[in-house]
C-alpha positions in Angstrom: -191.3 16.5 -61.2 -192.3 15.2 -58.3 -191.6 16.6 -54.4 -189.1 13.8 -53.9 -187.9 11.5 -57.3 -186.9 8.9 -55.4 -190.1 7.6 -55.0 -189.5 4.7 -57.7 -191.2 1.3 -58.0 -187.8 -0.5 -57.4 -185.8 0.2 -54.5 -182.7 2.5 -54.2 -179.3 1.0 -52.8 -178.6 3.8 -49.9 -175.2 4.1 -49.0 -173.9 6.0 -46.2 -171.8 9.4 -46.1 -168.4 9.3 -44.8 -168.3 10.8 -41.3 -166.3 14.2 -42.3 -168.9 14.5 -45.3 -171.8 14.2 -42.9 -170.0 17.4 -40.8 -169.6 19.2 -43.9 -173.0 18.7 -44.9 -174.5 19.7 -41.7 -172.3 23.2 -42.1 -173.5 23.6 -45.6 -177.4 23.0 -44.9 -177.4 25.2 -41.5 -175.4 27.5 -41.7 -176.2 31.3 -43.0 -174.9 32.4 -46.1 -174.3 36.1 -47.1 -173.3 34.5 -51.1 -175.2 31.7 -52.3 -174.6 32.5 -55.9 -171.0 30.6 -55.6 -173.3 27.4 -56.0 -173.8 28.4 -59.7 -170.6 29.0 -60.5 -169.0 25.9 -59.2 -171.6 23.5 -60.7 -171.4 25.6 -64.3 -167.3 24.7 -63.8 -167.6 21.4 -62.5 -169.4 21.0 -65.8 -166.9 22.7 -68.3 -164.4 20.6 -66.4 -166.0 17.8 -67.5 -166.6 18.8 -71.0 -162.4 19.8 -71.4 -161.8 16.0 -70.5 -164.0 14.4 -73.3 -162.5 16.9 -75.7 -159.4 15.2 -74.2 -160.4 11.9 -74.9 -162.0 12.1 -78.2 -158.4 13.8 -79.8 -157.5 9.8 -79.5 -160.8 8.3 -79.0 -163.9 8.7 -81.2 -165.2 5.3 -79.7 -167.8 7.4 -77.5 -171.4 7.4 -76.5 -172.6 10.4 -79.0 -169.9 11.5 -80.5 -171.6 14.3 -82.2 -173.4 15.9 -79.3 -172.6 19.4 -78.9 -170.2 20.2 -76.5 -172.4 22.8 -74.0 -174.2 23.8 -71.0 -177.6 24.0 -70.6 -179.9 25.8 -67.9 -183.4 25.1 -66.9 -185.6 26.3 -64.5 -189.2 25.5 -63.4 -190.3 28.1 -61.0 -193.6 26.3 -59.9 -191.8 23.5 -59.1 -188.9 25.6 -57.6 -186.3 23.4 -59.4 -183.3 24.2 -61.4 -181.3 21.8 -63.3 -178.0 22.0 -65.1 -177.3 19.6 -67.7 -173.8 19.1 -69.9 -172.2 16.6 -72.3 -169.2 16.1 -70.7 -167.7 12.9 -70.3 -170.4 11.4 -67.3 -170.0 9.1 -64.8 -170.4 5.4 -64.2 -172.3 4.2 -61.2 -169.1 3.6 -59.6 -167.3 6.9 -60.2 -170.6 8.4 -59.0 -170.4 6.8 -55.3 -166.7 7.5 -55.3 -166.8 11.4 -56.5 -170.0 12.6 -55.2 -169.8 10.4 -51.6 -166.4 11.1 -50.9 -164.8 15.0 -50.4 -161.7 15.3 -52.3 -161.2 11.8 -50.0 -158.4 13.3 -48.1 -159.4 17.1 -47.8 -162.6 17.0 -46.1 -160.8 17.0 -42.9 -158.8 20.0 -43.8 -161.6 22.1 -45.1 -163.9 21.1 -41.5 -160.6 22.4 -39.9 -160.6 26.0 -41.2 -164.7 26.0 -41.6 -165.2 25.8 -37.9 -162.0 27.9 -37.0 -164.9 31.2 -38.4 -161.9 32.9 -39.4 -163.5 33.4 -43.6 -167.2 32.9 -44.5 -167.9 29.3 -45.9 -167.9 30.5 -49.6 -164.6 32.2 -49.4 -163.3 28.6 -49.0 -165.4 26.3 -51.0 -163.4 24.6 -53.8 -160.1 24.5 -51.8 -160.6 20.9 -50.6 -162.9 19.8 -53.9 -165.8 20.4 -51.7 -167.3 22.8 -54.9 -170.2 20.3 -55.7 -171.8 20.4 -52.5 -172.0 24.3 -52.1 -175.6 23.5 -53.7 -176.8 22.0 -50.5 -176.3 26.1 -49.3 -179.9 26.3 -51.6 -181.3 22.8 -52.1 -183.9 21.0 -50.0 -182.3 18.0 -52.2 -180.4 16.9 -55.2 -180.1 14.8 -57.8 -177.3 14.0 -60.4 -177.9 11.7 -63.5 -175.3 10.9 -65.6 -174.1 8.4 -68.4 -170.7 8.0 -69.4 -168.9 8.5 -72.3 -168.1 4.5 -72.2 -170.3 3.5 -75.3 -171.6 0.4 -73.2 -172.4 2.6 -70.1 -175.7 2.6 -68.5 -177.6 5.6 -66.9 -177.7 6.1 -63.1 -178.9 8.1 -60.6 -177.7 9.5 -57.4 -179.7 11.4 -55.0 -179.4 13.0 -51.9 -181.4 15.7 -49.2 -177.9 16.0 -47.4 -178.8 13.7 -44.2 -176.8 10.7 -43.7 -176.9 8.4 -46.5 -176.9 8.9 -50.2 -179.1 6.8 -53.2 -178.0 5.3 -56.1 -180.3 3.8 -58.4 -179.8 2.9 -62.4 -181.9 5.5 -64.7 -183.7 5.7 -67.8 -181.3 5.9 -70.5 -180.2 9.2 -71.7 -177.9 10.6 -73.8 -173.7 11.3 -72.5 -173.3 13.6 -69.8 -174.3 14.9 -66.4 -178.0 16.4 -65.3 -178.1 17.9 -62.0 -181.5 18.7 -60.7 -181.6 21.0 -57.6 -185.0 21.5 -55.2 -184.6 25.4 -54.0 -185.1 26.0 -50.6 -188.0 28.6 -50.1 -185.5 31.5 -49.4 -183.5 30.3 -52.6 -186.4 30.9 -55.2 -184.8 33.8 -56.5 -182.2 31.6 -58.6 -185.2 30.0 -60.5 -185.1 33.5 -62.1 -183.4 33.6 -65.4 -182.2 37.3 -65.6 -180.7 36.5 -61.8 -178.8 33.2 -63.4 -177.8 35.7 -66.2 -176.5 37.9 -63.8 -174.4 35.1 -62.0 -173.0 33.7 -65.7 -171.9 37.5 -66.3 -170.3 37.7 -63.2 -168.5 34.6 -63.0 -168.6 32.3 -66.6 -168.6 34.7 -69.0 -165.7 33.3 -70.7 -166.2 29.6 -70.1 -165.1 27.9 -73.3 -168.4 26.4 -74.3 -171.6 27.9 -75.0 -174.1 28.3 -71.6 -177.6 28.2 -73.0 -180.6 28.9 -70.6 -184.0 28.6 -70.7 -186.3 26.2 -73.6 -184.8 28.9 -76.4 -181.4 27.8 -76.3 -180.4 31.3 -76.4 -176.3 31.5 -75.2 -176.0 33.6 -72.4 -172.0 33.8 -71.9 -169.6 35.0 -74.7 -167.4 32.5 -74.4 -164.1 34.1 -76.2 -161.9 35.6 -74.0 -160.1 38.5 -75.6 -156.6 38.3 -73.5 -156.4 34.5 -74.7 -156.7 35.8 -78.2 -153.5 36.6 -80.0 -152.9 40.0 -79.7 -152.0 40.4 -83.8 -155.7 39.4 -84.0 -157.5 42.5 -82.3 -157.6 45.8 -83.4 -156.8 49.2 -81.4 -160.6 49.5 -81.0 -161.3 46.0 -79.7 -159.0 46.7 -76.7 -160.7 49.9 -76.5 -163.9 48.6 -76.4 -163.0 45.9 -74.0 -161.8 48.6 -71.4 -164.7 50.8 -71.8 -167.3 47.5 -71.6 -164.8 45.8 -68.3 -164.8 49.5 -66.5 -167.5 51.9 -68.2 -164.9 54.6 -68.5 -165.8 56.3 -71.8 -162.9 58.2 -72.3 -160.7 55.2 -73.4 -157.5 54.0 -71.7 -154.3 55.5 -71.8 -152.4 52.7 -72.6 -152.3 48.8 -72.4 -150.5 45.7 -72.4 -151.4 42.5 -73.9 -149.3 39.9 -72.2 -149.6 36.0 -73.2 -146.8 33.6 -71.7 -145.9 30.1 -71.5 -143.0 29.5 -69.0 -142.0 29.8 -66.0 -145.9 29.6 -65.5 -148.6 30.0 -68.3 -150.5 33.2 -67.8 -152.8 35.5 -70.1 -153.2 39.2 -68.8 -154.6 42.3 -70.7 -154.0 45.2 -68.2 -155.1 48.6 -68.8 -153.6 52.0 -67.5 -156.9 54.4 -67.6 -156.6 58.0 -69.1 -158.4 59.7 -65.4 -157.2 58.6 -62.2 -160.6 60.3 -61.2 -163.0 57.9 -59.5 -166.2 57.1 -62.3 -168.8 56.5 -60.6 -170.5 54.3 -63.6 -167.9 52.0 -62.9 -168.6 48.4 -61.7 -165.3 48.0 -60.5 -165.7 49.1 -57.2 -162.7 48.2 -55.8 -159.0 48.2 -56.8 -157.6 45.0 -57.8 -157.5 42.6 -61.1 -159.6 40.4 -62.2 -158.5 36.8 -61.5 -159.6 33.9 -63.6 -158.2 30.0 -64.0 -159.2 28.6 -67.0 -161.4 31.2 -67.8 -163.2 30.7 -65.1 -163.8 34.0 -61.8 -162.6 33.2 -58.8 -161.6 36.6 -57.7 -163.7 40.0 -59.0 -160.7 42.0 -57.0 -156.9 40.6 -56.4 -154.7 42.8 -54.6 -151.9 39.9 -54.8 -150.9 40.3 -58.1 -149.6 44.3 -58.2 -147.2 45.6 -55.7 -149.7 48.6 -53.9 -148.5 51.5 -56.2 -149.6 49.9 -59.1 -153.2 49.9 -57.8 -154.4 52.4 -60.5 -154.0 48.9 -62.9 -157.3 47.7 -64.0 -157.6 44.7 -66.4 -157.5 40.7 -66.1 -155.4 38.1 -65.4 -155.7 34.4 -66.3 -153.7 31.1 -65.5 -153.7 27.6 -66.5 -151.3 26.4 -63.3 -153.7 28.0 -60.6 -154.6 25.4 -57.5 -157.9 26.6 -56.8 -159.7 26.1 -53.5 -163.3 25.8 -52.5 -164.8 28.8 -54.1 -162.1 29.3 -56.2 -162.1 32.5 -54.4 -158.5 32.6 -52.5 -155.6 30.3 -54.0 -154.1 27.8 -52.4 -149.9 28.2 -53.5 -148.6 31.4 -53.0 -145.9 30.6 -54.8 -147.5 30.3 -57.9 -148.9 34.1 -57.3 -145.9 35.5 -56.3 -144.1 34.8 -59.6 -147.9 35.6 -61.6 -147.0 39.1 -59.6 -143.4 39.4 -60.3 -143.9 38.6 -64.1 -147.0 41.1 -64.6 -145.6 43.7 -62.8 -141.9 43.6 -65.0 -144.4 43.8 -67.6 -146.0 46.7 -66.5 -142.6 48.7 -66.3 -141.5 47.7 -69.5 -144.4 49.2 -70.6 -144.0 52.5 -69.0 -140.7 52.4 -70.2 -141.7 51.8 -73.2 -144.1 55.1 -73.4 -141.0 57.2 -72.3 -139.1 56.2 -75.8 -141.8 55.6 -78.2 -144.7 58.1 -76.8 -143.1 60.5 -74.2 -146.4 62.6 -74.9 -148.5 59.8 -73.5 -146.0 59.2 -70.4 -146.1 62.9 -69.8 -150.3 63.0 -69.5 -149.5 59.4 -67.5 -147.2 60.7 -64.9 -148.9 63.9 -64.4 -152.2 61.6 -63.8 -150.4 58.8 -61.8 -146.7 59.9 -60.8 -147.4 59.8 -57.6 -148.2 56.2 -57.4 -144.7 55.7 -58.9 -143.4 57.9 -56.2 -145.1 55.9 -53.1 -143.6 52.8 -55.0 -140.2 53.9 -54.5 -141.0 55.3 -50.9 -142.1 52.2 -49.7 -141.5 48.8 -52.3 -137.7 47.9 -52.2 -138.2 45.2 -55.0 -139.6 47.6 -57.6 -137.5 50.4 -55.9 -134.4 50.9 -58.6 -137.0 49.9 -61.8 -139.2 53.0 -60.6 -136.2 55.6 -60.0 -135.8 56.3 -63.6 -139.1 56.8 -64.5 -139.7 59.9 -62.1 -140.5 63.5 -63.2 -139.5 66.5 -61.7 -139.8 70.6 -62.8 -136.9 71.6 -62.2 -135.6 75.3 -61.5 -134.3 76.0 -64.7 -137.1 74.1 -66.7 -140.9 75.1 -65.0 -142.8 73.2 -67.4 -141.3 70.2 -69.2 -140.9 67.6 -66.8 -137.7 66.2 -66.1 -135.9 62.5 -65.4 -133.1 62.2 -62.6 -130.9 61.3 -65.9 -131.8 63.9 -68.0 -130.7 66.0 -64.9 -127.5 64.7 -64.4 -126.8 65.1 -68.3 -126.6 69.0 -67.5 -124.2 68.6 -64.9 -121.1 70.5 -65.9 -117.9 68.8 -64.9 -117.2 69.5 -61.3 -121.1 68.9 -60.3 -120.9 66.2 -58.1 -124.2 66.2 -56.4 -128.4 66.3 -57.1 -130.1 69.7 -55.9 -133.3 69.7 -54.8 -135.7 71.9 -52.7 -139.3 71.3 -50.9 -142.6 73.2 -50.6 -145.5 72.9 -51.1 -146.5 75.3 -53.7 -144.0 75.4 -57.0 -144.6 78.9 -57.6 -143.9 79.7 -53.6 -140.9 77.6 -54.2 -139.7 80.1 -56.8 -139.4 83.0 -55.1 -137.4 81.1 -52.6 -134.4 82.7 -51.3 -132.3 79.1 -50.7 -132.6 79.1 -54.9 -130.8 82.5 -55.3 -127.4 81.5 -55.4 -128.2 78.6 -57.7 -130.2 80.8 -60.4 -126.7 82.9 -60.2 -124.8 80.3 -61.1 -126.9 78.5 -63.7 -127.3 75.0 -61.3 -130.8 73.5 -61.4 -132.7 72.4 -59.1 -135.4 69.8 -58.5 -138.9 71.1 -56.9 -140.0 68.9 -54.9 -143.7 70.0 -54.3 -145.7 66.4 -53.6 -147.0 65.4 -50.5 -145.0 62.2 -51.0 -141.9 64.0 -52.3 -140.7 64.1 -48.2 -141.3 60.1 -48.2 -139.4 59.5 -51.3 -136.2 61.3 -50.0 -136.4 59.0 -46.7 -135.2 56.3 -48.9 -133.8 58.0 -52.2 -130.4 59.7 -50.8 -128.3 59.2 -54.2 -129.0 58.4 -58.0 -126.3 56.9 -60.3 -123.5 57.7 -57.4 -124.5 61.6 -57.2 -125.8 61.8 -53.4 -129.0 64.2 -53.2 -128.7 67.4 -51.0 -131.6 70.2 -49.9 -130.7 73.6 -51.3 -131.7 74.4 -47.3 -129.4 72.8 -45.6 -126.8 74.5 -43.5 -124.2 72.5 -44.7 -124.6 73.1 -48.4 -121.5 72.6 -50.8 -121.8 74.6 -54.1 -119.7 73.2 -56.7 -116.3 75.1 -56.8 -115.2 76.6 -60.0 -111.9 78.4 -60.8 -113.3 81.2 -61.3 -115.4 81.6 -58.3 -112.3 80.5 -56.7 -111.0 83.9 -57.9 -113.7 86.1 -57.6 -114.2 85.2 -53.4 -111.4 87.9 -52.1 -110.4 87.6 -48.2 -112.6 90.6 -46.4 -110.3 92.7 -44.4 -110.8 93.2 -40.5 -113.1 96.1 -40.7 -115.3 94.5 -42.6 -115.2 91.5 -40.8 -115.8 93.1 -37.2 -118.8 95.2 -39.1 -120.4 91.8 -40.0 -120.2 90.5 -36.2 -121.9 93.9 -35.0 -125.2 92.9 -37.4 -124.8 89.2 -35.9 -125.1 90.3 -32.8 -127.7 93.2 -33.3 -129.9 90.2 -34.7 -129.1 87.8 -31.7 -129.6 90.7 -29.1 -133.2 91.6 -30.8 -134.3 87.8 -31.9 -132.6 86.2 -28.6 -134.2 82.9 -27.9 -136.5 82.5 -31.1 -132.9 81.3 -33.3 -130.5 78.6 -32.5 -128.1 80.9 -33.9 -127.2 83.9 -36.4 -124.8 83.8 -38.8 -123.8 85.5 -42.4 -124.2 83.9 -45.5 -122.4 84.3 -49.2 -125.3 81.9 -50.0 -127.8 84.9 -50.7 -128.3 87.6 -54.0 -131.2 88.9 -53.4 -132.8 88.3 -50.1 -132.1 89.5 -46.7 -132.1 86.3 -45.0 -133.1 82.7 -45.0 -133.2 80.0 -42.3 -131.5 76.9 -42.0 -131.4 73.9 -39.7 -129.8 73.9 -37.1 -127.0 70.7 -37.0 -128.1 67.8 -35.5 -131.8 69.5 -35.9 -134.7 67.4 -37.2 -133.8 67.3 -40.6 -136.5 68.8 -43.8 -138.0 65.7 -45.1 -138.7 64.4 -41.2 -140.3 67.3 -40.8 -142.2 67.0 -43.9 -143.2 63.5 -42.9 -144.6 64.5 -40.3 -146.7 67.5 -41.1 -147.9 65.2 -43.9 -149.3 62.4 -41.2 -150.4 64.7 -39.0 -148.1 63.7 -36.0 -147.2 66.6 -32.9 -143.3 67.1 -33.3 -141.5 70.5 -32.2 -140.3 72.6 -34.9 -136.9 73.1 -33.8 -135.3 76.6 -33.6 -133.8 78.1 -36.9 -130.7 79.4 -37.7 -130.8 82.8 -39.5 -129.0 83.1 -42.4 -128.2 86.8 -43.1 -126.6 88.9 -46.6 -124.4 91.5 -45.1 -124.7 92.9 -48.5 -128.3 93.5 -48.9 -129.1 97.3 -49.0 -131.6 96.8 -46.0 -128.9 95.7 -43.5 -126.5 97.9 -44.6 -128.7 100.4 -43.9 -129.6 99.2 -40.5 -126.8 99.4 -39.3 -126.6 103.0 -39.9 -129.9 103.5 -37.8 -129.3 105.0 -34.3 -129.3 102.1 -31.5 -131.8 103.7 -29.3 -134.5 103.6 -32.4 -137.1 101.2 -31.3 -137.4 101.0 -35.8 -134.6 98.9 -35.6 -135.5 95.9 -33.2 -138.8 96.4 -35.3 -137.3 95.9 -38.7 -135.1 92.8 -37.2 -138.1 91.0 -36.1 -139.9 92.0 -39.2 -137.3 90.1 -41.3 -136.9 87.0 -39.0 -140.7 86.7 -39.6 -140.7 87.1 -43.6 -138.2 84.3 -43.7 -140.8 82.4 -41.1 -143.3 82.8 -43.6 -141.2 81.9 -46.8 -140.8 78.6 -45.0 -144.3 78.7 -44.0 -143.6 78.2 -40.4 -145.1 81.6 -38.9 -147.7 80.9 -36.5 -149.7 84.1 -37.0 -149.0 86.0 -40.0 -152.1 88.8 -39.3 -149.9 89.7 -36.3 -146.9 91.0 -38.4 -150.0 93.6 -39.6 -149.6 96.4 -36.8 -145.3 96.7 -37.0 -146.0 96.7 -40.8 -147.8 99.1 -40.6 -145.0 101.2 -37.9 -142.5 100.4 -40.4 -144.5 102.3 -43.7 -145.3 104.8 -41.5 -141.6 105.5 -40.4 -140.9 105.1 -43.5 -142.7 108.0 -45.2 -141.5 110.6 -42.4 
């Protein structure tokens, strides 16, 4: 070929550009460009696009120009030349179609598109295709180009359109060839590299692999892109190991997924999706997908290797495809133009997805168990944060629970335990389970055979900002200082009135512990709350409440700890003994202190634990004297 084919022995009719093309030209050709390769993929579409509308025609026409041609894409390249040229069988163009489509932008978008080009708000190629502009991304790479086509009309003649992106175009009748479109592209210097077949196989991988018709490159015809898309398949016809397979080619995780869903719709919009739930939620670092988000494809084609817009945030750990017939596509076919349209491809895929988890808790609570102990915490940010997805999530959350410390329980499963005059959902926080055990809030509820939810996530505190009831029973911390047990007959019985005596000997140790603690409690008061413990601490009413406090340990954020109330058993053997200890023996303000500070570190609020060390110490030595 030579440097410039328009160097004929008849003369070219050159027509002019339309003045908004001439501007979109001149940001195409001068401009820098961090992603070229989107010129590939819009031409290799352009060119499906046009094969889809001769299959079109011929299902009522078979009066065609070749009727027999295959129906494919073919990719040259002549790398001494520094040419590449992409050739289909679509259904062409006449001469007149040709000045109309390839001199005119989308005729009324090319206004639009210089709008939000020169705004500099998204790089060019995150906005070619939105305004029909696709075509003319190859002026990013080409010196010039030229487009020959024939139509399908039997009659048609050949011509040729040519352009090096100044002001004016060429058109100019051609030798005859067979139906279709041949686009010939001279590479800039910098854009050699695409005369490269394993870079054009790269691109095709990336972005056409499931374009319906076969992509052949190079003089051996050899097909480059697989062409069958497995979530357009029925799902009856693919086996357990082709999904497999799939997920293990699409993410290079090994291991196999943990489960999928195969979801193929017509109405309210037509969408294809195979989603995957993966078996680690450890990061692979094989994996080519880098980033979270789906797949996106219309019509088979990529326009987006990572969409965030179609899973609400806590789904994130969702990898897998998604595919649409009713997507508006913009420039690059990068970013879609109606939201609309993606809000209900989001609100459909993600009811899938929770029918699908709910569908593991029936039919394979084994799998939901290794799935919420791998990703339950996503579920848990859902319902923190997502009101739409909020009640859907609410039964699928685990819990141990008090009474059960290593099946996982759901909030309903819980409630069906509740005897009769239960009324309310017990629940306690930490931030170790076995810590949580021991805890001294949980000794009145192992007593009386109420269990408890242990909460011991870092997102547990964020849940309970927005989860105060289930099914109508409200949810209370077994730390509160307003905590209702559940009132039997029999407890009503078995709580006698304490006589004066006793009464005025319980005030003496409340005020023994406010006279030695003084300002470090809010207050001191006995408890019928405790079996086995000394003491516990409380908030204080109208305190910073637990899960506040939680929250904002968790982000890090400066907040007082407010002062405690201390909860004390008048019954334990340690107080009653204390009070038998002589007031002037410093032992006694010793032990006091010694106790305020266990319960400080039960709740994991003592500031210095080593410095309890040296009155330990005073204590086991008083102790064996």
């Amino acid at each position: 070929m030579t440097d410039n084919p328009q160097e004929k022995t008849h003369q070219p009719q050159f027509i002019p550009f339309k003045a908004e093309t001439r501007q979109l030209l001149d940001i195409l050709i001068h401009s820098l460009y961090t992603d070229r390769d989107v010129f590939i993929r819009e031409l290799i579409s352009n060119a499906s696009d046009a094969l889809t509308r001769l299959s079109f025609e011929m299902l009522t026409n078979r009066d065609v120009k070749d009727p027999d041609a295959e129906l494919a894409i073919w990719i040259t390249t002549n790398p001494e030349e520094g040419t590449i040229t992409i050739r289909d069988t679509g259904i062409g163009m006449t001469e007149s179609e040709m000045v109309e489509d390839l001199g005119t932008i989308a005729h009324s978008g090319a206004r639009t598109f210089l709008e939000v080009a020169q705004k500099g708000e998204k790089k060019i190629t995150e906005i070619i295709g939105q305004f029909g502009v696709g075509f003319y991304s190859a002026f990013m790479a080409a010196e010039w180009i030229k487009v020959t086509s024939r139509s399908y009309h039997p009659d048609a003649d050949t011509t040729s359109w040519f352009s090096t992106g100044g002001d004016t175009f060429s058109i100019e009748p051609a030798e005859n060839k067979e139906r279709g479109t041949e686009i010939t592209i001279k590479l800039k210097e910098d854009a050699q590299e695409y005369t490269q077949e394993y870079r054009l196989r790269q691109i095709i991988k990336k972005h056409s692999d499931y374009i319906p018709y076969p992509i052949y490159i190079g003089d051996t015809d050899e097909q480059v892109n697989r062409q069958t898309a497995i979530w357009r398949q029925s799902p009856q016809e693919i086996t357990a190991e082709e999904y497999t397979d799939f997920y293990k080619q699409f993410t290079l995780d090994f291991e196999g997924e943990l489960a999928h869903t195969h979801i193929i719709i017509d109405a309210p919009v037509q969408l294809y999706a195979l989603l995957y739930i993966p078996s680690s939620g450890d990061h692979n670092v094989l994996t080519p997908r880098k980033k979270d988000g789906l797949q996106l494809f219309a019509r088979k084609v990529l326009i987006q290797e990572y969409c965030q817009d179609l899973l609400p945030p806590s789904f994130r750990f969702i990898q897998g495809v998604v595919d649409s017939e009713d997507l508006p596509l913009n420039v690059s076919r990068e970013t879609i133009q109606s939201n609309r349209i993606i809000a209900k491809l989001k609100q459909i895929i993600t009811g899938k997805i929770i029918t699908r988890l709910n569908e593991l808790v029936e039919k394979e609570p084994e799998t939901y168990q290794k799935f919420w102990e791998t990703f339950g915490m996503y579920l848990k940010e859902g319902v923190a944060t997502d009101a739409e997805i909020y009640d859907d999530l609410l039964p699928l959350l685990r819990y141990h629970t008090l009474q059960n410390g290593k099946s996982w329980q759901s909030l309903d499963q819980a409630i069906e335990k509740f005897a009769a005059e239960q009324n309310k959902i017990y629940y306690i926080l930490g931030e170790d389970e076995n810590a949580i055990r021991t805890s001294p809030h949980l000794e009145i509820f192992r007593e009386k055979g109420i269990d408890v939810l242990l909460m011991t996530d870092p997102v547990d505190p964020f849940v309970l900002l927005r989860m105060k009831e289930y099914q109508g029973f409200s949810l209370v911390n077994v730390a509160s200082d307003q905590l209702e047990l559940p009132q039997s007959e029999q407890d009503e019985a078995e709580t006698p009135e304490a006589d004066q005596s006793v009464q005025d000997a319980h005030n003496g140790l409340v005020n023994l512990f406010k006279e030695a603690l003084g300002e470090q409690v809010a207050d001191v008061r006995t408890t019928k709350r405790l079996v086995e413990s000394p003491a516990r601490l409380v908030d204080a009413e109208g305190a910073l409440n637990a899960e506040l406090q939680h929250v904002y340990k968790a982000l890090d954020k400066e907040f007082e700890i407010p002062k405690k109330v201390l909860e004390i058993n008048p019954g334990h053997p340690i107080l009653i003994n204390l009070m038998k200890h002589p007031d002037d023996d410093p032992l006694r303000a010793a032990i006091i202190t010694q106790i305020f500070e266990n319960a400080l570190l039960i709740e994991g609020l003592h500031p210095n634990p080593a410095g309890m060390i040296s009155r330990i110490q005073d204590i086991i030595n008083a102790a064996l004297k």
